[in-house]
RODO-2510 file (C-alpha; in nm, 4 decimals, decimal comma):
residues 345
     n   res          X          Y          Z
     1     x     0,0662    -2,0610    -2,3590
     2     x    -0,0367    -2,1495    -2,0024
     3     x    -0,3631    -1,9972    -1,8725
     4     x    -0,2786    -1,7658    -1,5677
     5     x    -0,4927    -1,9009    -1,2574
     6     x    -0,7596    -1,7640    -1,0222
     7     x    -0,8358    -2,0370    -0,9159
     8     x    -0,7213    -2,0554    -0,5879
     9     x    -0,4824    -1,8609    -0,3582
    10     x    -0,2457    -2,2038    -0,2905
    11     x    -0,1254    -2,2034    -0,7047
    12     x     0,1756    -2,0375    -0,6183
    13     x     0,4672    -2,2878    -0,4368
    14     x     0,6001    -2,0308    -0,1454
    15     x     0,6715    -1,7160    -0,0956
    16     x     1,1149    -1,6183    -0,1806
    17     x     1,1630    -1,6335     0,2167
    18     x     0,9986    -1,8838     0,2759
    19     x     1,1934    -2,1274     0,0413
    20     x     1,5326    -1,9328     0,1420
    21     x     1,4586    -2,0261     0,5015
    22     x     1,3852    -2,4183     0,4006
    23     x     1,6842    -2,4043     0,1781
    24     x     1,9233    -2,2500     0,4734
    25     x     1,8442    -2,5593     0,6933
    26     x     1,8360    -2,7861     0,4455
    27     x     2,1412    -3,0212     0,5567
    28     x     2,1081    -2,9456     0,9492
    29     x     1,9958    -3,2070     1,1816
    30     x     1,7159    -3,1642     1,3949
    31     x     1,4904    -3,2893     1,6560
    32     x     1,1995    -3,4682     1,5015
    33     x     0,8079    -3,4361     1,5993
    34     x     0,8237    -3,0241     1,6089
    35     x     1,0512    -3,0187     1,8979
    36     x     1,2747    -2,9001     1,7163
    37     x     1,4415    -2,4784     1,7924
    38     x     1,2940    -2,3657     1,4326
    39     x     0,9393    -2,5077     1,5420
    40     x     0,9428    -2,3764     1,9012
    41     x     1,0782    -2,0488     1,8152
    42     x     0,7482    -2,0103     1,5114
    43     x     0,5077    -2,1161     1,8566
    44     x     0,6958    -1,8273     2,0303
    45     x     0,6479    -1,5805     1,7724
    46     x     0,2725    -1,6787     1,7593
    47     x     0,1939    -1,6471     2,1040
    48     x     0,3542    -1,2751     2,1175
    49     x     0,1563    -1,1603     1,8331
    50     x    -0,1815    -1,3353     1,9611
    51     x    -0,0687    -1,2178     2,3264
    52     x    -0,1410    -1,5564     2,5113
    53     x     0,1550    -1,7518     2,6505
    54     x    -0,0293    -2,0234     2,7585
    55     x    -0,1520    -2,1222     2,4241
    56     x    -0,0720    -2,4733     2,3201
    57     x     0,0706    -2,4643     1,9596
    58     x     0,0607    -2,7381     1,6949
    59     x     0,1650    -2,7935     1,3192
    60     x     0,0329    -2,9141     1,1247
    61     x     0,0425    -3,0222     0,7432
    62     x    -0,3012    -2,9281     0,5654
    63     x    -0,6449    -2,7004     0,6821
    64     x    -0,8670    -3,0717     0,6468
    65     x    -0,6106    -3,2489     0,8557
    66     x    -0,6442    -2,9679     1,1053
    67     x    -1,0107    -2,9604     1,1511
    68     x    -0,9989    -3,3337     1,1269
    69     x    -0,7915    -3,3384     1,4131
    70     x    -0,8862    -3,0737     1,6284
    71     x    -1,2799    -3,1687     1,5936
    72     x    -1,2263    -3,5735     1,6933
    73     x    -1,0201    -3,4394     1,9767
    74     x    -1,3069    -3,2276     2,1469
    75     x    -1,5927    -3,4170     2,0615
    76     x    -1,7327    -3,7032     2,2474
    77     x    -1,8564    -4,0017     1,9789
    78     x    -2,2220    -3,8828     2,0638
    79     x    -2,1620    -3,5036     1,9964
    80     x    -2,1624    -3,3303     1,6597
    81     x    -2,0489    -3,0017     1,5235
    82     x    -2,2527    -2,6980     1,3998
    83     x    -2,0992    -2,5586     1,0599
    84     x    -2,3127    -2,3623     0,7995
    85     x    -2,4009    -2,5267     0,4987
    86     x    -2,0860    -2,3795     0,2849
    87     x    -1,8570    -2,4493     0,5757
    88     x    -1,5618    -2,6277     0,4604
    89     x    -1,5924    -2,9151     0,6720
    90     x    -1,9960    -2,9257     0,5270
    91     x    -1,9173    -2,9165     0,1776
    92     x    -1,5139    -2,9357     0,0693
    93     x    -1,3696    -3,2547     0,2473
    94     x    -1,4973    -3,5293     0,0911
    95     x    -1,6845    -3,5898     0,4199
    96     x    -1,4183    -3,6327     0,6333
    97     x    -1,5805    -3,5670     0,9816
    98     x    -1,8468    -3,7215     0,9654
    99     x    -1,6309    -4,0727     0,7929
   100     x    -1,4470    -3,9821     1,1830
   101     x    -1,7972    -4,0564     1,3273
   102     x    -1,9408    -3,7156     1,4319
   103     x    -2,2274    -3,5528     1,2296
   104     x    -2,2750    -3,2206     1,1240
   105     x    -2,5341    -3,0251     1,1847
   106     x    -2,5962    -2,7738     0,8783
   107     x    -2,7106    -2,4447     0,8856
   108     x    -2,9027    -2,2940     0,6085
   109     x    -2,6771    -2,0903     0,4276
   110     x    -2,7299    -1,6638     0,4993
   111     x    -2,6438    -1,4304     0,2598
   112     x    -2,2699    -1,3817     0,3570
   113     x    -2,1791    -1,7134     0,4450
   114     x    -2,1929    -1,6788     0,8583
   115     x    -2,3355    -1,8446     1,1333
   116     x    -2,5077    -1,5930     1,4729
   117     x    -2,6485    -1,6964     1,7723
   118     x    -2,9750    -1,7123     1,6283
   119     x    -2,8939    -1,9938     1,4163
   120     x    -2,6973    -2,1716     1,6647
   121     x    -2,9957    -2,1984     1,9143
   122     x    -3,2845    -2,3039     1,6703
   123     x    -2,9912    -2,6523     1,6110
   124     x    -3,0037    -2,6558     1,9707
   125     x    -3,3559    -2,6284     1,9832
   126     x    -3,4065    -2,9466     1,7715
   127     x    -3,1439    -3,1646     1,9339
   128     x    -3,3182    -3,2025     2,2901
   129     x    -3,2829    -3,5513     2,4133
   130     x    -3,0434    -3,8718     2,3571
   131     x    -3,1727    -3,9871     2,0636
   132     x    -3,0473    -3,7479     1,8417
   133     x    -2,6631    -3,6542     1,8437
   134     x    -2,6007    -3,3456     2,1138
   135     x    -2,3986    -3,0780     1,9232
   136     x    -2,1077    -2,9756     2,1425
   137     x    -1,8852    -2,7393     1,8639
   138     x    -1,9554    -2,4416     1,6855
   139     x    -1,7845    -2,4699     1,3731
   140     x    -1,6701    -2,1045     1,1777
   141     x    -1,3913    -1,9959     0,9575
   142     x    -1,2495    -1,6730     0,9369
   143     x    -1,2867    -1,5221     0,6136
   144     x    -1,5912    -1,7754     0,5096
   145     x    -1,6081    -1,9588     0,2010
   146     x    -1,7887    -1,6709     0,0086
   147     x    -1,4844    -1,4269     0,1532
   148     x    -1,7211    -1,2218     0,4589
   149     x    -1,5725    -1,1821     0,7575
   150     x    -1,6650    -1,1860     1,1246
   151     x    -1,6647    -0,8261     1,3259
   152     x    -1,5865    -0,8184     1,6625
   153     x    -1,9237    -0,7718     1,7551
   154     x    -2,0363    -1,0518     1,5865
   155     x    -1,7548    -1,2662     1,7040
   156     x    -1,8012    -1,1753     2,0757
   157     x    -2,2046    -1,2667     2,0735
   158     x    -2,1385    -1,6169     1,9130
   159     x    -1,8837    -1,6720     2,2103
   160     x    -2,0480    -1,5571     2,4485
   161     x    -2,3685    -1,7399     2,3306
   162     x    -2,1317    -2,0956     2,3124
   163     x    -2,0173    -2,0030     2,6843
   164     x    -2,3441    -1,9547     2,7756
   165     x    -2,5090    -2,2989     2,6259
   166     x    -2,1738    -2,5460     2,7323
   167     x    -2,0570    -2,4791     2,3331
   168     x    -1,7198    -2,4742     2,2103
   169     x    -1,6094    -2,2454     1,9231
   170     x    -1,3667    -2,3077     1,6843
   171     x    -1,2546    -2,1216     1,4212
   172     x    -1,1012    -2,2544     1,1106
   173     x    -0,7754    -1,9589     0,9792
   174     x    -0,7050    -2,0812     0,6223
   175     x    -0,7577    -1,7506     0,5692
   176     x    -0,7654    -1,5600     0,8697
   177     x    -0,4414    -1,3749     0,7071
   178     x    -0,6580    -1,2265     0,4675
   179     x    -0,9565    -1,2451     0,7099
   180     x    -0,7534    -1,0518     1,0014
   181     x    -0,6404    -0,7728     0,6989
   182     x    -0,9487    -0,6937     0,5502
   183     x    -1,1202    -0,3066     0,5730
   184     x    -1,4602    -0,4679     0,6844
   185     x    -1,3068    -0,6079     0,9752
   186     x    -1,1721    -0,4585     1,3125
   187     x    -1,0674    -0,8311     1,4418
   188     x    -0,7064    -0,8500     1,6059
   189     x    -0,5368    -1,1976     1,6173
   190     x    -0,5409    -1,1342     2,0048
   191     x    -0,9010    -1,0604     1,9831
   192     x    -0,9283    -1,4014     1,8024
   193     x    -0,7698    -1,5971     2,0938
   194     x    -0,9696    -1,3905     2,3351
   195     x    -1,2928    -1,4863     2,1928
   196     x    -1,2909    -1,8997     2,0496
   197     x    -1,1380    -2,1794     2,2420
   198     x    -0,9517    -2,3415     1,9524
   199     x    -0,8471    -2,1838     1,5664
   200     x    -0,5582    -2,2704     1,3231
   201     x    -0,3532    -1,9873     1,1252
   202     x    -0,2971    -2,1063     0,8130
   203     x    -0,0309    -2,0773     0,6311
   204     x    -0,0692    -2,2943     0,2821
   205     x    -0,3225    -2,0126     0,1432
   206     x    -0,0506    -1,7162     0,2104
   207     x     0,2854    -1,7930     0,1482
   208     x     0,4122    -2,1394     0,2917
   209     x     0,5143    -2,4725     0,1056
   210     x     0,2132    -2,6459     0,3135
   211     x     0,1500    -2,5776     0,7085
   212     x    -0,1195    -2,4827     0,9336
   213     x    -0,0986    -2,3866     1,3003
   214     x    -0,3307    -2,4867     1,5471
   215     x    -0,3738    -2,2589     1,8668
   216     x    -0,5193    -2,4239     2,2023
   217     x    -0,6460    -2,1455     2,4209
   218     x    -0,9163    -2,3694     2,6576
   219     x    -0,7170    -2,5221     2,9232
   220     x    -0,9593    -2,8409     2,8769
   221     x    -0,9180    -2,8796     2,4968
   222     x    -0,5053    -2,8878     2,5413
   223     x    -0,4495    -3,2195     2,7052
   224     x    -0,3394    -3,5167     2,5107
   225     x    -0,3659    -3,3314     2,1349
   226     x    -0,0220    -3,4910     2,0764
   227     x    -0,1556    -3,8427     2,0855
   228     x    -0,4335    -3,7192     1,8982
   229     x    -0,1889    -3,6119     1,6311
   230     x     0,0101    -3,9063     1,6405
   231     x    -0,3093    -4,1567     1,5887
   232     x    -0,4661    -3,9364     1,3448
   233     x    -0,1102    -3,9418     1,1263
   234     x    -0,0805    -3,5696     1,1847
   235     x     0,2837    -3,5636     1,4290
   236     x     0,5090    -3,5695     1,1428
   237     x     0,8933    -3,6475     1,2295
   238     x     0,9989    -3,3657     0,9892
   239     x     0,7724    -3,1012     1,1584
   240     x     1,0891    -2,8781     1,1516
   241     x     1,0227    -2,7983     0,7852
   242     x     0,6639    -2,6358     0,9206
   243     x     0,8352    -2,4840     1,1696
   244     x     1,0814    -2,3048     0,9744
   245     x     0,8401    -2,1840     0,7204
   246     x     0,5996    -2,0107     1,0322
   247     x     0,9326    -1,8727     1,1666
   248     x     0,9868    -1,7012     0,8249
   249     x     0,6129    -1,6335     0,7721
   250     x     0,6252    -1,4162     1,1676
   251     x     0,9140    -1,3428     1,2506
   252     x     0,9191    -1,0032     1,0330
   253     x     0,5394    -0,9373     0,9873
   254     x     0,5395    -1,1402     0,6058
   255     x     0,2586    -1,3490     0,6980
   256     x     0,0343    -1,0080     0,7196
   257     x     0,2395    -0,7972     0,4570
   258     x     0,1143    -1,0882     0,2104
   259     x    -0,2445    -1,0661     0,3407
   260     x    -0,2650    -0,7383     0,2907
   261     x    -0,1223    -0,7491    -0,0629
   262     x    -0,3582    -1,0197    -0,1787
   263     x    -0,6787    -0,8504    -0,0221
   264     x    -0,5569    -0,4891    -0,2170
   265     x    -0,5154    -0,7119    -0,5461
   266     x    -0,8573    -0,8484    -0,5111
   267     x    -1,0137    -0,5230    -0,3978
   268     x    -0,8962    -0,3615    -0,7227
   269     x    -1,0154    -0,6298    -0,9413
   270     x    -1,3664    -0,6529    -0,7765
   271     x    -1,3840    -0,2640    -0,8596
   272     x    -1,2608    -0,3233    -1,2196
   273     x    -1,5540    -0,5572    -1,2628
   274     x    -1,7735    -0,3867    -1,1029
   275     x    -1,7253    -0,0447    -1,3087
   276     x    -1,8174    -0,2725    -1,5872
   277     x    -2,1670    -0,3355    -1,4964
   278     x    -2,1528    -0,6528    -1,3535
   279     x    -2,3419    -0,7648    -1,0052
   280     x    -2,1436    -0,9714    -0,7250
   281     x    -2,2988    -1,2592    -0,5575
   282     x    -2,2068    -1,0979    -0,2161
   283     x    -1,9204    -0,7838    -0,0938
   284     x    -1,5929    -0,7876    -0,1512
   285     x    -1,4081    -0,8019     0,1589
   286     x    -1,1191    -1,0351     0,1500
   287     x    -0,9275    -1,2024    -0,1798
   288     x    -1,1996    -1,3912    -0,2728
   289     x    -1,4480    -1,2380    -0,5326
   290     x    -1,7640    -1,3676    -0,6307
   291     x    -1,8708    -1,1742    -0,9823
   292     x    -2,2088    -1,2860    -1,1658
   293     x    -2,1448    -1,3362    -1,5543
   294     x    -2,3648    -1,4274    -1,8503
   295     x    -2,2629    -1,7907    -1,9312
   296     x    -2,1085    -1,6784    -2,2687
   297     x    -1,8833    -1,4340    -2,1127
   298     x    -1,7719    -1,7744    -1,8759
   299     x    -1,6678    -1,9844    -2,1214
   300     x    -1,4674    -1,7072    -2,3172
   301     x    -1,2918    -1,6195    -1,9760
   302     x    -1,2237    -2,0145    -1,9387
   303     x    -1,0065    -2,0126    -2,2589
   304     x    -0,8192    -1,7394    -2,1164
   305     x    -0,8140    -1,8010    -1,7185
   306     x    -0,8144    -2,0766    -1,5153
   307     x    -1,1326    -1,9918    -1,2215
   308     x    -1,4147    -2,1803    -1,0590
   309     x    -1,7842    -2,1850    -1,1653
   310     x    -1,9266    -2,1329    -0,8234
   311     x    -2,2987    -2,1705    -0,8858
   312     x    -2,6203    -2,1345    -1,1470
   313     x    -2,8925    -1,8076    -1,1085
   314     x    -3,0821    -1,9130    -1,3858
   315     x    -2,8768    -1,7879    -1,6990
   316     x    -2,6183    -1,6873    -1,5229
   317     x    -2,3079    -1,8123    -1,3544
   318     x    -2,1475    -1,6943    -1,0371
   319     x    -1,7904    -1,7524    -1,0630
   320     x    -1,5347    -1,7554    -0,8232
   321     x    -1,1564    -1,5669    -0,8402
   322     x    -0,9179    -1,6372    -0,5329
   323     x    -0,6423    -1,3678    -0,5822
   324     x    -0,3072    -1,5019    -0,4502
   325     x    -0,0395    -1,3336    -0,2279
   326     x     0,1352    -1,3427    -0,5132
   327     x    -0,0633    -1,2376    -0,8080
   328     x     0,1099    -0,9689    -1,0307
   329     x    -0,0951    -0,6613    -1,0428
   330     x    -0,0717    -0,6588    -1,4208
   331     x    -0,2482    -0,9781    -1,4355
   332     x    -0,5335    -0,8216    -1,2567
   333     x    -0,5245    -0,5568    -1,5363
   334     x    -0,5297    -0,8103    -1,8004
   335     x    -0,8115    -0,9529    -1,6619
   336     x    -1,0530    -0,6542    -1,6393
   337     x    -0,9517    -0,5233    -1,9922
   338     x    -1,0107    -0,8940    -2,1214
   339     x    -1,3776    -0,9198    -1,9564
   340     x    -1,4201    -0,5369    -2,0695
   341     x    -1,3481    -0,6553    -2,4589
   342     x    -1,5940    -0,9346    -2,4229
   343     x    -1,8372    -0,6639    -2,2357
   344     x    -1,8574    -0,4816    -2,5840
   345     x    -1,8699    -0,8009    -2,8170
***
């Protein structure tokens, strides 16, 4: 018998509508390179629920290939990127910025996983002159790798700090579903176009086959990205099949409706364990849950669940469970009965 998986929130192939949709188009023609109607109506749909028209909207296939491309396209080759140390981009992709030529500049890592203005100056601080790289991005993502999420007031004074200090902010949405639905935040997706200059929506962590969207909002970031996606192998000819799967995704609220479901799922699990005495590495806020287990009680659960060991405190192990759009609210039972029987052995 197969071990059910928390390991991430992509294990599942794509949401019922969103294969139907692929499916129905399945023997039209189309026009290639995301011109095609499925592709421009998705942009259309995203626009109206972000309430800017003048966004620039690209697919694209994967969230590495998006911050791949969007960071080479705004930075100069002297100017680097400031990400916290558990950023993505720092830590998950195999280095893939920095093998473009542009460095990162790492944060220490805060409690929850976010960056502030604070932090942001005392890199600017250090990088004064020509002989070091001049960092020119602010690099976030929206929930964070440990599952915290930005408020509005936090969001606004990292902004308005990169305004201030000639800083662009971009914000990487793998999960900004879940990010955008969670009780600790009061972040609209129009209040996340108001206040970066470039994000992605992604859509391969709720519900799609594969597919992220990037949104343009500064007028000087939206020139050229084409050829940027073409020389970075990122324009692909059968960009219709992203396009149908966003249409799908907006076109009758799905894309939050799944959010939601996946942050109640892990909200009810994170509760379940916590009842039982365990500690969490930080708050529960979006699908991700990081619980803090004796090392025993990990390698029992590993015989039963498939999950991530996230990190050592000294004999014990923080582990991590992504909870998926689609994760059957029995299994979440299952699981907290299953941790509560090896609570009592």
């Amino acid at each position: 018998m197969s071990k059910y998986s928390f390991k991430s929130d992509y294990s599942e192939l794509a949401h019922p509508q969103v294969l139907a949709a692929l499916s129905a188009a399945g023997s039209e023609q189309f026009e290639g390179y995301g011109l095609d109607k499925y592709s421009l109506k998705a942009k259309e749909l995203i626009k109206t629920k972000i309430n800017s028209p003048a966004a620039d909207i690209h697919f694209v296939s994967g969230g590495t290939q998006a911050n791949i491309v969007v960071i080479s396209s705004v930075l100069r080759s002297h100017e680097a990127v400031i990400a916290c140390e558990s950023g993505h981009i720092s830590i998950h992709e195999t280095g893939a910025v920095e093998a473009g030529g542009h460095k990162i500049c790492s944060v220490k890592n805060s409690t929850d996983g976010k960056l502030n203005p604070t932090a942001i100056d005392a890199v600017l601080k250090t990088h004064t002159d020509e002989h070091m790289v001049k960092p020119r991005l602010v690099y976030i993502s929206q929930s964070t790798e440990l599952g915290s999420v930005y408020t509005k007031t936090e969001l606004r004074a990292i902004y308005e700090y990169c305004q201030t200090n000639g800083l662009y902010l971009y914000i990487d949405g793998a999960r900004l579903g879940a990010g955008i639905n969670s009780t600790a935040c009061d972040l609209t997706y129009e209040d996340i176009a108001a206040l970066s200059d470039v994000f992605y929506i992604g859509g391969t962590k709720n519900g799609a086959l594969f597919g992220e969207a990037v949104v343009i909002i500064n007028e000087h970031l939206k020139a050229d990205f084409r050829y940027r996606l073409k020389q970075k192998g990122a324009l692909l000819a059968k960009g219709a099949a992203i396009g149908l799967q966003f249409e799908a995704l907006f076109e009758n609220n799905l894309y939050d409706e799944l959010s939601v479901r996946a942050n109640a799922m892990a909200y009810k699990m994170s509760e379940g364990i916590r009842a039982l005495g365990y500690k969490f590495l930080c708050k529960t806020e979006t699908n991700q849950i990081f619980p803090v287990l004796p090392a025993q009680t990990v390698k029992k659960l590993h015989e039963i669940y498939g999950f991530y060991e996230w990190m050592r405190q000294g004999e014990l192990t923080v582990v991590r469970l992504a909870v998926s759009w689609a994760a059957p609210e029995n299994k979440i039972d299952e699981f907290i009965n299953d941790l509560q029987t090896l609570n009592m052995l």
